[in-house]
N, C-alpha and C positions, 0 to 999 in steps of 0.2 A: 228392117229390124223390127222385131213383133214390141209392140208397146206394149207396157207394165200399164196396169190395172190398181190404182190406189186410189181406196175411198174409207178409208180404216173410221172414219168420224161422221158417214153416211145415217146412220144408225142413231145416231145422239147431234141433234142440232144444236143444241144449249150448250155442245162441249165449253167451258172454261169459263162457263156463265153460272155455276153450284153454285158458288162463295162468292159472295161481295168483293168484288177489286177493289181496295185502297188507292190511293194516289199513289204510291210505292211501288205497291205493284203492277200496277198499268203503265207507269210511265218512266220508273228508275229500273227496275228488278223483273222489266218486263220478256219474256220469251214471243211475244208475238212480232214476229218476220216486217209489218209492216210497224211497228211501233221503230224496231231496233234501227231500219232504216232510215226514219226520222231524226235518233238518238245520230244515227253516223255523218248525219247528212247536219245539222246544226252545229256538233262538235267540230266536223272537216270543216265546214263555213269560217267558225271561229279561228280555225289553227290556219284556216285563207288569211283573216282579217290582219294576223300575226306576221304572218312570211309576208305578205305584202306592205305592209306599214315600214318590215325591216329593209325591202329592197327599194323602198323609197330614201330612207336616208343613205343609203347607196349611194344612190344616181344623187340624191344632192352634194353627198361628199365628194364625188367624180366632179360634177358640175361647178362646185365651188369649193375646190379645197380651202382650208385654212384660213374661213371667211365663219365669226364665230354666228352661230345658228338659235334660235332660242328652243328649235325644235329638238335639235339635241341636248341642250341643257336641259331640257325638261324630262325627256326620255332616257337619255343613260345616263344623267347626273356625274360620280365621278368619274366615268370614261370619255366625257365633254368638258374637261376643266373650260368654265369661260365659254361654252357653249362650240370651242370647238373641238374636234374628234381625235381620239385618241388613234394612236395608227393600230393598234394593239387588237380595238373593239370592232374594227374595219373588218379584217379576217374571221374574227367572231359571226358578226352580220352573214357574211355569204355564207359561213359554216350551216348555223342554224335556218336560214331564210331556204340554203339549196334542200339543207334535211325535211324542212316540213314542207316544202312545196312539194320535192315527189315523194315521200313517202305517208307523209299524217295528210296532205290533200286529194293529191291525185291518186295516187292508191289507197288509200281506207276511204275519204272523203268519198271517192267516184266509184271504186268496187264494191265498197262495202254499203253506202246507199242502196247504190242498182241495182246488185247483183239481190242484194234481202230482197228489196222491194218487188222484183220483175220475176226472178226465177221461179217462185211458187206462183205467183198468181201469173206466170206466163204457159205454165207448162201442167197447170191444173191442178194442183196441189194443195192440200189442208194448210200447209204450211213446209218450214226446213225439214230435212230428217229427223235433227237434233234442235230442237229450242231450246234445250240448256247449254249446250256449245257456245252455239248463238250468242247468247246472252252475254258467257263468260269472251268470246273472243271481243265482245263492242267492248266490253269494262277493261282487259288488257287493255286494249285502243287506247280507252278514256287515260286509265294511268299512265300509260308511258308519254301519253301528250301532255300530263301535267307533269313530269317528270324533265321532257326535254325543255318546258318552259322555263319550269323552274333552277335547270342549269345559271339562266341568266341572272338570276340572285345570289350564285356563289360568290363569295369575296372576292377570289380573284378571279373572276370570271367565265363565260361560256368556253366551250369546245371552241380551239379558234386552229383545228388544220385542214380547212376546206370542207366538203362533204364530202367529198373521198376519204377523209381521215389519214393519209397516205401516215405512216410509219418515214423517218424516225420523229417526226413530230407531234404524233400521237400516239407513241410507242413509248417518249421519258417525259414522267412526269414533272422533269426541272427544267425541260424544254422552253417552256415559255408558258404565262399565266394560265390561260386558258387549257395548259396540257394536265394539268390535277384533276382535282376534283370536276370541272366542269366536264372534262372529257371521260370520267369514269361514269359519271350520271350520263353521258351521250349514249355510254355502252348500256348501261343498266337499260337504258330507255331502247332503243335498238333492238335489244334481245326481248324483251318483254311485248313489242311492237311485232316481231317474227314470231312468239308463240301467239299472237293474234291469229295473224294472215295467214297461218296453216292452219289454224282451226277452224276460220273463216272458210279457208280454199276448202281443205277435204268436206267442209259442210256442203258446200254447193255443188261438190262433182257429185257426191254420194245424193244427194238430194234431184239431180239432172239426171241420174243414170239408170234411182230404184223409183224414183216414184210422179212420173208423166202418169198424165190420165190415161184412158182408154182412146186410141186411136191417135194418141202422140207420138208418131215415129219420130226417130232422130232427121229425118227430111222433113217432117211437117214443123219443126221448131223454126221460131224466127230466129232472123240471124243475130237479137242482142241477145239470146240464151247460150247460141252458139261461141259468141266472143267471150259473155261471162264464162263457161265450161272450159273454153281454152284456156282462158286468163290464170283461173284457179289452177289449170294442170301445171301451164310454166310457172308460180309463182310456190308449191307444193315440190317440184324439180328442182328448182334456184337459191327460193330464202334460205335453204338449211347451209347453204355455201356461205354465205353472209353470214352467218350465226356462229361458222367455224370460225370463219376470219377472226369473229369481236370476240368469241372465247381465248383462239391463241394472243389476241392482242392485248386483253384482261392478263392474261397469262405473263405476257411480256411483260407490261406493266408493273404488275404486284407480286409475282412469281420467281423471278431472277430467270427466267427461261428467256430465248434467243432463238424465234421464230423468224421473226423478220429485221435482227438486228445484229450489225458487224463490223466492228472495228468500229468504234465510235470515239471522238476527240471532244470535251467541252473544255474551251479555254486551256487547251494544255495538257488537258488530263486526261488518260486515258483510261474508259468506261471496261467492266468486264467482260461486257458480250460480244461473240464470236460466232458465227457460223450460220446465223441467219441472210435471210434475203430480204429486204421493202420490196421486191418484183415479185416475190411469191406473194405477197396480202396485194398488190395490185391484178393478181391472177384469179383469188380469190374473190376480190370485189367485184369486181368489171365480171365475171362469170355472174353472175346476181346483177351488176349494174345495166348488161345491155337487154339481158330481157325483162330488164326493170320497165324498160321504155314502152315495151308492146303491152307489159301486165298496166300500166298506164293508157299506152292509145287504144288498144282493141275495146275494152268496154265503150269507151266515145265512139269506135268507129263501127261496134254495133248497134249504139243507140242513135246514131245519125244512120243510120241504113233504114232502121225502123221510121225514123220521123221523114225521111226523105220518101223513102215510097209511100206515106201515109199521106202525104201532103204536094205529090206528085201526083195523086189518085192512079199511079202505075203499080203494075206487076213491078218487085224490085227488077234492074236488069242481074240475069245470070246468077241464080240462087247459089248453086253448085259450085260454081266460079270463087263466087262470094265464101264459100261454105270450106272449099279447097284452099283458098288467099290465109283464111285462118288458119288453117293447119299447118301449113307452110313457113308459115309469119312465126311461128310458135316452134318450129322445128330448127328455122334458118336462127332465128333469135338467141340459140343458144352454143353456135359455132361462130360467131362473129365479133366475141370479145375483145382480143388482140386488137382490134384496127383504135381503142383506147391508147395502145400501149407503142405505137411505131418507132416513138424518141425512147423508149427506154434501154434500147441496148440490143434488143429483140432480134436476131440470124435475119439476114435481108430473104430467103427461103421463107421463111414463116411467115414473113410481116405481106408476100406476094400471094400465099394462099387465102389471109384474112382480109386482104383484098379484095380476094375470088368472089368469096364467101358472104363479103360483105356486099358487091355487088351485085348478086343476085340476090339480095332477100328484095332489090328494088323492085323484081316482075312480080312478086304477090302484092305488095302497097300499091304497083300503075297498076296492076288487075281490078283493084278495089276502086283508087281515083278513078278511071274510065267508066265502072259499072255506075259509079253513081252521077257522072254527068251524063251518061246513056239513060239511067233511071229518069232526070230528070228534063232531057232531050224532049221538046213537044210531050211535055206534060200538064196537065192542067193545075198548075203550081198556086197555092193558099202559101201565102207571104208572112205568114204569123214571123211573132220570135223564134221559136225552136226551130222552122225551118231555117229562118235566117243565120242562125250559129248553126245549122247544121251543113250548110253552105260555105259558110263562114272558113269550117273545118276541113271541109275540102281544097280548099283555095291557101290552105295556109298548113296543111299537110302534105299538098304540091311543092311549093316554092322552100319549105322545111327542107324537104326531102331533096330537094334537085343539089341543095351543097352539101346535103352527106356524101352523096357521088364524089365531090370535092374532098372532103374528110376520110372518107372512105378508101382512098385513093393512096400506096405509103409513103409514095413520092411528093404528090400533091403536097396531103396531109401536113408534111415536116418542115411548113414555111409558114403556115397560118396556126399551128397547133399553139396552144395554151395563148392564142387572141383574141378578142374582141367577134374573131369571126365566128369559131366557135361557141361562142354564147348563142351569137347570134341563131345559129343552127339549130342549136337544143331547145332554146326558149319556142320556137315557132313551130317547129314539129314535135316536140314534144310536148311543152307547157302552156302552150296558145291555143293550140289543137285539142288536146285534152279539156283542159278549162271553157273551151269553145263545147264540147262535147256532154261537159257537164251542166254547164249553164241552158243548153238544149236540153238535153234531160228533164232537167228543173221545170224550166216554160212547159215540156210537151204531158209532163207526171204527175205535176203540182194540183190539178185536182184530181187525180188519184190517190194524192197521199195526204191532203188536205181537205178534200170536198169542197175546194172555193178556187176561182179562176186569177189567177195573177193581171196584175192593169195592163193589157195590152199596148197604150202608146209606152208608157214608160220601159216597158220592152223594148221596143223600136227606139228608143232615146239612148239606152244601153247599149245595144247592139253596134248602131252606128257610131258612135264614141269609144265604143272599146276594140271596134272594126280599126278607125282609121288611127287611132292612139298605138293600138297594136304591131302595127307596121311601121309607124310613127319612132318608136319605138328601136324595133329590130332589124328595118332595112338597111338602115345607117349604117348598125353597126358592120355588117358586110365589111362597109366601105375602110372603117376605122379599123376594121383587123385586115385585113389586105395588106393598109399602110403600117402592120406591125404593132399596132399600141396592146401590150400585154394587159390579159383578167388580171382580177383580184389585187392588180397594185391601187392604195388606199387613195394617189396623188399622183399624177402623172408630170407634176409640173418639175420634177428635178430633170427632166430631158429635154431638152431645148425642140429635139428633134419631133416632139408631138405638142409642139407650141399650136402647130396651125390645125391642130384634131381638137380644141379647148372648147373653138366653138359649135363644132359637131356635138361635144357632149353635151351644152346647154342642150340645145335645142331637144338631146335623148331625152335631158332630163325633164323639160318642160310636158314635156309627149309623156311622158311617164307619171308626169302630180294628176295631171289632166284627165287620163285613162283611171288614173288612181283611185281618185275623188270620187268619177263617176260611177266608181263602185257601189258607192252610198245609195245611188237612186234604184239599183237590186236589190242593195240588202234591206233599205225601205221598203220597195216591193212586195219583198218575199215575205219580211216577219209583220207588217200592215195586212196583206191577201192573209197570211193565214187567220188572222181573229174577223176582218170587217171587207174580204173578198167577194164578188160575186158567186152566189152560193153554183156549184158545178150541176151539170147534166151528168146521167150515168157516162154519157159517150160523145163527149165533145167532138172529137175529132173523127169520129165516123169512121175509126179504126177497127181491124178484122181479128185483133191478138184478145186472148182468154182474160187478160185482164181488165177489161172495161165492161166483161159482163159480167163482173163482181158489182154488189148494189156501193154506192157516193157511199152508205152510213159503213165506217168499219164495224166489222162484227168477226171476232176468233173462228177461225176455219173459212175463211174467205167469200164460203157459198153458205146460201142459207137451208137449201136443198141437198140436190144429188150434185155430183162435178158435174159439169155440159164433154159430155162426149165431145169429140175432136173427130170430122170426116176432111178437112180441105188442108191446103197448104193457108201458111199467114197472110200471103201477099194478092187474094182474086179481088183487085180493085180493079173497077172499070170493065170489068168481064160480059161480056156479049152472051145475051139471054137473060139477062137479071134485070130488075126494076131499080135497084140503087148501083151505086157507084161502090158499093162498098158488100162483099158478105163475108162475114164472122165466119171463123174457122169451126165455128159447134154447131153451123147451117147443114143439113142434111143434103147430099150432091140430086139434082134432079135426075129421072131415069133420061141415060144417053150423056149427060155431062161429063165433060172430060175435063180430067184433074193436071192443073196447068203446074210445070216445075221447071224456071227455064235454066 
């Protein structure tokens, strides 16, 4: 494919240097690519600090019911009369905590960083297509994150019908407290959050597609441009399904219309609506929610491609392989919704194709798992942080992955469905992996986007504690949903019959303060390295990607020159005839050199 040629700011070095930047505009009201992902990358942190603090008093609730807490009284006040838990604010918790983990962390926090950050200065670019898109899609972000906080100050409460929002319990607002106002601010926030991430997405295909440097074929791109490009096309395909849903659900709601709602009894009384379906917004969802999962993994598991062969001093193994797994992953991702849906009612014919369907999207993910433990197979492996979460992610994208086979399965599936096990499934391949993927990021980027090197042991003190916490954590639960103990119930102790599963929870929960806490010694880390850090080298990592031969000082337009022409592929580490272990993709091929693609 013949590379686009863009240097439109070649001509003017001082582009966006006329006018004195104010602190406003540098830093609030900013259009530069590398600022924005700054702005996305502290925001997702924050709405981390959030979801995670709420699924800590989770696991305490589980761990000790109706044992009064001071932590609770301090934090939800009247939903802790006496410091112990309301049943009510229980399902609130996992409502809010599942919404912001995958959607304000793992997808804004982790796309929307990387994808600003890496895609222009990866693929050689002044910057996005659009810098005012840009701008407005991070501020959507910003508001609807302050919006779904702010649910948890309504009087009567957050959004409390899971993060699925399933209908009819987010469908009548006399449902139950949290079905009012808290659940119409979930929708405002929702829709407002979708016209983000499409304006995000078409920023970055449109920006991947017109404007590579010179001699940036779509084969010479690293494979984390690759995974961003994909990310953006399914998530540009998908959110607009999601945005139907919360419309006709709005609709339901405040409308008198009967989308998803039929024959409905409260206390006796019968409601007017008729002729809707809850299985149609669970078709709706789940079509948005399973390729939610990949617009989540693929950016990590192109940014762990990039740190693994960088830090392997290998050629990645099997570019193409690599390059074919995304495409696949992004195609199979959006026929495999149903296997959500096995207990709903669903023709035993359908629920055997999404089956099918869903078991093979497992040969592109073993395609990916294999290339990267070939990649790093007798390699001469630098043990940093970012490799280690990049490893990390491997090993916990495996074992994720081997029970969705289980999940995946309609027979299997309809004995462990809506338990314990299933938590356990999602959280490891999809929210451990991912968070793994992001936290390598951070380690492997952070003087690129800070100009100062993050504390290396305290890396390793993180990694290893959110390593064995992490499993600590999720293997258990396997075992506790196996034995039947149902999610999202606030107490388990009214069943006799999960008496002797009580003390399995302790121990989840213990593994979960622990992992928790040591959050703290990152988030010290990261916001200490950025003011009082070891100031960075242009090229710490002795990496071969167009981004590290941008100069440590940020300057608008990323070059201060001409762009560096592009003659090689991303990955000639280690390459025989060369004097380093490493040459950059802007190195010019010696005569006779042949151009390695495996």
């Amino acid at each position: 494919m013949a590379a686009h040629v863009e240097d439109t700011h070649a001509h003017d070095d001082d582009h966006g240097h006329h006018h004195k930047e104010t602190f406003i505009t540098k830093y609030i009201f900013c259009q530069d690519h590398k600022m924005i992902a700054k702005q996305y990358l502290i925001t997702g942190t924050i709405m981390g600090v959030i979801g995670v603090i709420m699924s800590l008093m989770m696991r305490m609730q589980i761990a000790w019911p109706e044992e009064p807490n001071v932590i609770f009284k301090a934090l939800l006040g009247k939903w802790a009369p006496e410091g112990v838990m309301d049943a009510d604010i229980y399902l609130a918790l996992v409502t809010i905590h599942g919404t912001i983990m995958v959607f304000f962390v793992l997808t804004a926090g982790l796309s929307g960083t990387f994808s600003n950050l890496l895609i222009p200065l990866q693929i050689g670019a002044r910057d996005m297509a659009s810098g005012f898109l840009n701008m407005v899609s991070y501020w959507l972000f910003f508001i609807s994150s302050v919006i779904m906080v702010s649910s948890f100050f309504v009087e009567a409460g957050p959004a409390a019908a899971g993060w699925t929002i399933y209908p009819p319990l987010s469908a009548l607002p006399m449902a139950q407290g949290g079905s009012g106002m808290g659940m119409t601010l979930w929708l405002v926030s929702m829709a407002i959050f979708i016209a983000s991430s499409l304006l995000g997405s078409l920023n970055y295909v449109v920006t991947v597609i017109n404007l590579r440097t010179k001699g940036m074929s779509m084969t010479r791109l690293p494979l984390t441009i690759w995974a961003f490009f994909v990310t953006a096309i399914i998530g540009v395909v998908s959110f607009p399904v999601l945005l139907s849903a919360a419309l006709l659900l709005i609709m339901d709601r405040s409308f008198g219309t009967s989308f998803f709602l039929s024959d409905i009894f409260i206390q006796g009384e019968v409601l007017h609506y008729q002729g809707g379906s809850p299985v149609l917004f669970e078709h709706l969802f789940w079509f948005l929610g399973h390729p939610e999962v990949y617009i989540v993994l693929l950016p990590a598991l192109g940014i762990t491609s990039e740190i693994i062969a960088t830090n392997s001093r290998k050629p990645i193994f099997g570019y193409r392989a690599m390059v074919a797994s995304i495409i696949a992953i992004a195609f199979l991702s959006t026929i495999v919704w149903g296997h959500h849906m096995f207990i709903s009612g669903m023709n035993p014919f359908l629920g055997s194709v999404f089956t099918f369907t869903t078991l093979l999207i497992a040969i592109p993910s073993a395609v990916k798992s294999f290339n990267y433990i070939t990649t790093l197979w007798k390699g001469n492996l630098q043990m940093n942080p970012a490799m280690l979460f990049s490893i990390g992610l491997v090993s916990t994208f495996i074992t994720g992955g081997l029970t969705g086979i289980i999940l995946g399965d309609s027979a299997l599936d309809i004995n462990v469905h809506d338990t314990y096990f299933v938590v356990a499934h999602f959280h490891l391949v999809m929210g451990i992996s991912a968070l793994y993927g992001m936290f390598a990021g951070i380690y492997h980027w952070f003087p690129k986007m800070f100009g100062r090197m993050l504390n290396k042991k305290l890396g390793y003190i993180h990694f290893w504690v959110t390593a064995v916490c992490a499993y600590g954590v999720f293997f258990p639960m396997h075992f506790i949903g196996m034995a039947g103990l149902p999610r999202r119930y606030y107490t388990n102790s009214n069943f006799p019959l999960f008496d002797d599963l009580a003390n399995v929870n302790v121990v989840i929960t213990v593994f979960a303060l622990i992992g928790g806490v040591f959050q703290l010694v990152f988030l010290y880390n990261m916001f200490s390295s950025i003011f009082f850090g070891k100031k960075a080298v242009q090229n710490p990592w002795k990496s071969n990607t167009l981004d590290w031969t941008t100069p440590v000082e940020h300057i608008h337009g990323n070059w201060p020159g001409e762009i560096p022409e592009v003659h090689r592929w991303a990955y000639d580490y280690s390459k025989p005839g060369h004097d380093t272990d490493f040459v950059p993709q802007d190195v010019p091929m010696y005569e006779g050199e042949e151009e390695l693609q495996h």
